[in-house]
Structure formats: C-alpha cells, structure tokens
C-alpha angles and dihedrals in degrees: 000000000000095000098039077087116051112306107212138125102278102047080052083047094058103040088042083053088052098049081049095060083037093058093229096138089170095056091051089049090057101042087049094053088043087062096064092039086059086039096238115155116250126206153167092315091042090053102031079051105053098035091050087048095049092042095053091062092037102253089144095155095065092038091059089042085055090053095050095057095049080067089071093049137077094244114109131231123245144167092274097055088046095051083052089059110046088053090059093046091045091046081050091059083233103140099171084056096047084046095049086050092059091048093049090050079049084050103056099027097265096159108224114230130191094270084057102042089039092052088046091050093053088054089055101042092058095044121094084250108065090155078084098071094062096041082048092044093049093039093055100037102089090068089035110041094103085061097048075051090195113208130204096269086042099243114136131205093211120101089221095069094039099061085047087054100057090027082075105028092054087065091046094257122130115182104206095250094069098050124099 
C-alpha cells in the first residue's frame, strides 16, 4: 500500500517516523531495508528513524548495527543520530560502547551536548564501573561546562550534573566538586 503513492525518502522518512512514536521498531526495520531493496536513497531522517526506534526498546544490537552501516554511506553523522545511539547502547546497558560513541563524536567534531553526556552518565552509573561517570563528567567538561553551569555553592540546574550528583552519592562517594 505504502508505494502505490510515491515511494521516496521522504514518504519512508515519514512512516518510518511514525513506526518510531508507535513504538513498532520492526516495522521501521523493515521499511527501512525495503528502501534499499527499491533503491530508494536514505539519509539523516532514515537512519536517525530507524536507530532511535530500535534504541528505545533496547534493541541495541540492531541500533548499533544500524549506525555501522551509515559509515559506508554518504550520509553524514550528526548530534541527533548520536543521541540515537547512545540511548540504544545505554538501553543496552552497554556502557564501552556508550563510551566509544562519545569518543568517536569526539573523532569527527561532533560537539557533545547534555542529552548526549547525561545519557552516557546514566550508562555508566548502572554499570558495575560508576567511577566512569566521573572520569566522563571531568573529561567533557571543558566543552560543556557552559551547559553543568556550576555555581558558587556548586549546585547545578541541569539535569546532567544532577544525575552525576546522586549517581555518586548514592554509593557513598562525593567528588569535591560536588560538595558544598
């Protein structure tokens, strides 16, 4: 039914969109293999669609899958697909790979931003490794700094610092920049 109208990419875009909000991951994984098979050019949105659909039901395997292949395409990386990414693998419970994803950001100029540090940090803090997150909030925060917005008692708004906050003061750890 779907390319009796006119199959391009964005009419793929937008149904794969669709089975994104739906929560029906398989149906964007299909749509988005059907494109190639009709020959039909994916991009940004394709990708972006389908990796965020597979990463929000924890099919981090495939999302990941997803954001290997786009390697070998012309479509270029940006902060969206990343962020796409880094949920799966922190859905996954995969925390290396959460942390590879930031250093290739880090590789091609892909700016971090708070979605992508705080997604990261709550990788690291459920893995069996927390001391990541602190060694992930002091490496970034050069770039992000303007974003932790420290304050002179230290307290932060942003939810970013916050969840670095109770990550380790929920293991009885306090770095000294988060005490008062």
């Amino acid at each position: 039914a779907l390319c009796r109208i006119q199959c391009n990419t964005i009419t793929f875009n937008a149904v794969m969109s669709a089975c994104d909000e739906g929560g029906r991951w398989q149906e964007a994984l299909h749509l988005f293999s059907m494109m190639s098979q009709r020959h039909v050019e994916s991009d940004t949105i394709s990708f972006s669609a389908v990796i965020n659909s597979c990463g929000k039901v924890a099919e981090w395997e495939s999302a990941l899958q997803l954001f290997n292949a786009m390697e070998q395409t012309n479509v270029e990386s940006n902060i969206i697909i990343f962020h796409a990414a880094i949920l799966a693998s922190q859905k996954g419970e995969v925390w290396e790979q959460t942390l590879q994803l930031l250093s290739v950001m880090a590789q091609i100029r892909v700016e971090s931003d708070v979605i992508s540090l705080s997604t990261a940090i709550k990788a690291c803090e459920k893995s069996a490794h927390p001391e990541n997150v602190l060694r992930l909030f002091f490496k970034h925060r050069a770039s992000t700094m303007r974003e932790f917005k420290f304050a002179g008692n230290s307290q932060s708004s942003t939810p970013t610092f916050l969840i670095f906050q109770l990550s380790y003061m929920s293991r009885g750890v306090l770095h000294p920049a988060c005490s008062t």
